[in-house]
Each structure stands twice: as C-alpha cells, then as structure tokens.
C-alpha positions, -999 to 999 in steps of 0.1 A, spaced: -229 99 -718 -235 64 -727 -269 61 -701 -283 97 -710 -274 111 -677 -262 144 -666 -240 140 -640 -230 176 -632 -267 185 -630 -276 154 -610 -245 167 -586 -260 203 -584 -296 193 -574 -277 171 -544 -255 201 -535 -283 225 -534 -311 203 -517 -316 213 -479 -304 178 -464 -331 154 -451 -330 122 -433 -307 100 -455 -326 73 -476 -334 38 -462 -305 22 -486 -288 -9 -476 -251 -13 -461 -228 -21 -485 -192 -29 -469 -168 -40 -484 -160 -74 -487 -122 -89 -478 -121 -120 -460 -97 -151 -460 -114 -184 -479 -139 -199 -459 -124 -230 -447 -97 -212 -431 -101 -207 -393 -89 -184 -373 -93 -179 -339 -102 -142 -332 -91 -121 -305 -116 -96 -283 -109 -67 -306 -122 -87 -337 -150 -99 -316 -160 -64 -304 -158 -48 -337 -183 -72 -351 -207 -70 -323 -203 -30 -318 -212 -25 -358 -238 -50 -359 -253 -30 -329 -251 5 -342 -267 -6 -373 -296 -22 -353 -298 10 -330 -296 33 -357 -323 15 -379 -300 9 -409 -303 -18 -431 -274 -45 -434 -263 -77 -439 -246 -96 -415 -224 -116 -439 -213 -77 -449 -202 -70 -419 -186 -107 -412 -163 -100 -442 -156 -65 -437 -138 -77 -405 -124 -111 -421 -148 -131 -401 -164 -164 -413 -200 -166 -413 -201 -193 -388 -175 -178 -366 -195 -143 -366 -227 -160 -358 -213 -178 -327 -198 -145 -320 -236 -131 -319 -246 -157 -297 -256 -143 -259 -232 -166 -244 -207 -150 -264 -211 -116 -259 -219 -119 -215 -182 -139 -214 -148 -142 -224 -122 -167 -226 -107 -161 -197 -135 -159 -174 -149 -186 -183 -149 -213 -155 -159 -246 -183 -128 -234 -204 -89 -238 -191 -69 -214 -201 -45 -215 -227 -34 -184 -234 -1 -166 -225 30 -189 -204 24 -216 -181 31 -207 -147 64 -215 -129 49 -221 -99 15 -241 -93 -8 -241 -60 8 -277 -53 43 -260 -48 27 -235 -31 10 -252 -3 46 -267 -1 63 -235 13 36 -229 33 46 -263 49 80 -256 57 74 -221 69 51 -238 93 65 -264 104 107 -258 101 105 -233 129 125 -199 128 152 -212 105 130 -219 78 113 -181 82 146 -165 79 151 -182 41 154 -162 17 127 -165 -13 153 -182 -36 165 -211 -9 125 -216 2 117 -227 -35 151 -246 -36 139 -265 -3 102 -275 -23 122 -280 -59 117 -253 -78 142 -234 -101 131 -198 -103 144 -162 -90 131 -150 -64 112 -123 -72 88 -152 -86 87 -167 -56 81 -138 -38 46 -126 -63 35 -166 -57 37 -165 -14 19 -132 -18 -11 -146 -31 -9 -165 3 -4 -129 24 31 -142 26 59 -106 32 93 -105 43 97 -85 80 123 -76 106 119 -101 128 104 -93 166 129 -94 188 108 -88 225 80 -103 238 49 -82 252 61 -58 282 58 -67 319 28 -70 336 41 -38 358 46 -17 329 12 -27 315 0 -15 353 15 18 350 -2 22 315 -40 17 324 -34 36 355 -21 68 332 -47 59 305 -75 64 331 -59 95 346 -59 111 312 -90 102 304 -106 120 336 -84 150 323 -92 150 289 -132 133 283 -135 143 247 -118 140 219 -113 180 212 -98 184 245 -67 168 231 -60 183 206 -34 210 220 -14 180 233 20 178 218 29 142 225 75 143 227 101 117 230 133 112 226 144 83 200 178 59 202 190 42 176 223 22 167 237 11 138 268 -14 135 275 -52 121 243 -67 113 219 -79 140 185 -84 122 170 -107 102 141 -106 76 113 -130 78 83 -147 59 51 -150 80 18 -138 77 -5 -106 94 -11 -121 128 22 -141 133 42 -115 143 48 -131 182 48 -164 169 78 -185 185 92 -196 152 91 -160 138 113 -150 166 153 -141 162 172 -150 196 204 -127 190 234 -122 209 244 -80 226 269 -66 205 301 -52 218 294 -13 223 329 -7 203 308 -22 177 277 2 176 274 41 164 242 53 185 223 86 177 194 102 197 168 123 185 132 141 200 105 149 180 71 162 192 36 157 170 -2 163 177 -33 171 162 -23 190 126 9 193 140 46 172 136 76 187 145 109 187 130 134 159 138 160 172 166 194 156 167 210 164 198 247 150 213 252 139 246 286 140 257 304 114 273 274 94 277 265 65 252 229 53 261 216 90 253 201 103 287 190 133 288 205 157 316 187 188 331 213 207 309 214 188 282 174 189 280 171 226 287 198 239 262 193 216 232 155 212 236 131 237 252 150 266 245 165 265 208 125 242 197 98 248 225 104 283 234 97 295 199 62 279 201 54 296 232 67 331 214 45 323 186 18 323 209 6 289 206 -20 270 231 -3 235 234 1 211 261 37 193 259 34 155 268 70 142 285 76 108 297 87 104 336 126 109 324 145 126 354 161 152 329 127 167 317 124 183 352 101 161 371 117 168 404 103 191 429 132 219 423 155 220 395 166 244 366 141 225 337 111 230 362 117 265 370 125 273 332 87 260 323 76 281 352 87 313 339 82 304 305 41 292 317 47 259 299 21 237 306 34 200 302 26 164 316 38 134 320 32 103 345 61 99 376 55 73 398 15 72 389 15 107 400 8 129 372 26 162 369 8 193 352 28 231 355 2 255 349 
C-alpha cells in the first residue's frame, strides 16, 4: 500500500465495533448542476426537495452546505436561497394574489362573457332559458362546445331543468292541507308515533312526442315567469300512459307495483281494480307477516272510503288500519 494502511484490518475493526452515534462529519452530495448563468424556473417538486433536505439536515443536527444541496438538485445558488426565503416557502405561484397567473391555457371564457349570459338569461324571457349551452354563447360571441359553457355558468349556480309547468295549487286545496296537517298532528304528537305509517299512492305517467323543455336558471327561480313553458294538451292517440302504487315509511320502501286498468286511460282506480291488484297480491302479505303499520290512502273513491263497499269490508276482516282525509273528515278502520 502506497500510504501504509491496512485496509482489510481497518474494515474488520468497523465491522466488529458495536455501532455508536455516527460521527459529526460533513454532508458531502454530489455536485451536478447546469452553469450558473443559466436560469431555470423550477417547479414545486424542485422547490420542495430543496427545502425538505435542507430541513432534515437542520432537524437531525447534520452538518451541510447549502450550495451542496443547491447542486445536488441542479439549483443555482441564488435561486435556492430565494427558495429559503419565508415568503417562499408559506406560498406558491398560484396563490399568490400580487402574481397573475401564467401557467397552463388561457381561458375560453372570461367573467366579461360571463356576466353576458347572465344578461340574456335575465332579461330575454323564457326563450332565452330554453337555449341550449352552445346557442347562449353564440348569442354573447363566443365559439366553444358546450360542455365549456356549461363548467363557466356553473360557477354562476347556473343548471339545466325541466321546466315548471303549474303554478302553486289553489287556495282550496291549500285549505284542505292545513286542515289534514292539524288533524294528524292531534293524532300523531311525536315523532315516533309515525313511524308505523306507510304513506301509498298511486303514480301516472305518459310518455309520447316531446312536450318538455330544459332550462337554465338558478336555485330559487324555479316559478319565475320567464322560466316557465306554456305548452299545448297533446292528442291522447299520441300518449302511452302507465300507473303505478308504491307505499314507503320509516325504514321501509316498498316495491314499485304496475297495475292495468282496463278500458280506462286516466288510471282510476276501481273498488275491484284496487282490491285485486293491490291489497291482496302486496298489503295482505304485510298483515300475514305480522307487521304493526298504519296504511296512509288519499280520499280516492276506489280505496273504499264509502260507508259500505267490498274494499271497506276487505280491511275489516283483514283489521287493516288505514287513513286518509275525505271531505276533511278523516277515516281510521281499526
């Protein structure tokens, strides 16, 4: 050996030695780095590497050099020292409210075109809500698809809707409603008490030639007059109707019923019709199963309501308890 020193003894004593708290030598990294008077502008990454390293060696109590680790991650010195900086480290480019941005694509669509739509939808009336997102940037200008359209207006709570095609419903109706509400109320005082109530109805629905329209508005608008479709009765010939009844409650939904009614298009129920397709192939089964329910009917004719008739004497013998609200009178079968 040209130095006089045994290397595989020096090995041996470091191999056999119990291991100790390493000794307080300095960092050496190595060094690769572009020339100096190149700059580069770093992304977060580079910027969290050199912070993070600088901080574990501080933490940890090792000795280093901060031009070490500026090279080690091709950092300039001046550039890793403004990366050190507080200012630095609490904020990023693109948080940074004294910076604009100038990263990634410009937008398509700026605030200015934005506040544009808004002022058509506002003030064009219904025609205008029933655009689609396409022909309401074509009306402020813009070229884009309108899916891009769409993301801009929803920064503005902007959403396409079936337009409302009623008004609120009559003050007698509203009548009947409070009068039941406080009825029930007196019935049932706490919440528990309804939970065995199975709230049922029967659903109608139609489908045929296209009858709705979707507009823009926002939460709130929804019985706004320009958000409002005035529409003309289709021809029945036109229309394919189905009914259904369903029945939910408290931890309980039922299945969804189809049921035909023969001969008769707006899907009234009949005393028959109710009693065959209804409470004896769905309810009955819930009374076998021994189940404490309460079945909630509307004031329907065909769901027995009258004094004497085949539905009424069915829940009779059956001891199904049910309501439902008849001429503000309300009806319980015990």
């Amino acid at each position: 050996m040209a130095l006089g020193i045994d290397i595989d003894k020096e090995k041996a004593q470091l191999t056999n030695s119990p291991r100790t708290q390493p000794p307080n030598l300095l960092l050496i990294l190595p060094r690769t780095m572009e020339p100096e008077d190149h700059y580069n502008h770093h992304d977060t990454p580079t910027k969290a590497k050199v912070q993070g390293a600088i901080e574990f060696c501080e933490r940890m109590n090792i000795p280093y050099f901060k031009n070490d680790v500026f090279k080690t991650f091709g950092v300039s010195k001046h550039q890793g020292y403004q990366m050190l900086q507080p200012e630095a480290s609490a904020r990023r480019r693109n948080n940074d409210p004294e910076h604009e941005e100038t990263r990634g694509r410009k937008s398509l669509i700026s605030d200015k075109d934005i506040r544009e739509m808004e002022r058509v939808l506002e003030s064009e009336g219904f025609e205008a809500r029933a655009l689609t997102w396409e022909q309401l940037g074509f009306e402020v200008g813009l070229e884009c698809s309108g899916d891009t359209i769409k993301r801009a207006m929803g920064t503005m709570n902007y959403h396409k809707c079936i337009a409302c095609m009623k008004g609120w419903v009559s003050p007698s109706t509203a009548t009947k409603r409070v009068e039941y509400a406080v009825i029930m109320l007196e019935r049932y005082p706490e919440k528990e008490d309804w939970w065995p109530v199975r709230f049922s109805d029967e659903v109608h629905f139609e489908y045929g030639p296209q009858g709705k329209l979707r507009i823009i508005r926002k939460p709130g608008q929804r019985y706004c007059m320009n958000c409002i479709q005035e529409v003309n009765p289709l021809k029945d010939k036109d229309l394919k109707r189905q009914h259904c009844w369903a029945a939910v409650g408290h931890n309980f939904k039922s299945d969804i019923h189809f049921y035909d009614v023969p001969g008769n298009i707006n899907g009234k129920l009949t005393l028959k019709l109710y009693l065959e397709q209804i409470l004896k192939p769905i309810v009955k089964p819930w009374i076998e199963n021994h189940s404490r329910f309460v079945l909630e009917e509307n004031g329907d004719s065909g769901h027995g309501t009258g004094p004497k008739n085949i539905v009424r004497t069915w829940k009779q013998e059956n001891k199904l308890s049910t309501t439902s609200i008849v001429h503000l009178h309300l009806i319980y079968l015990l």
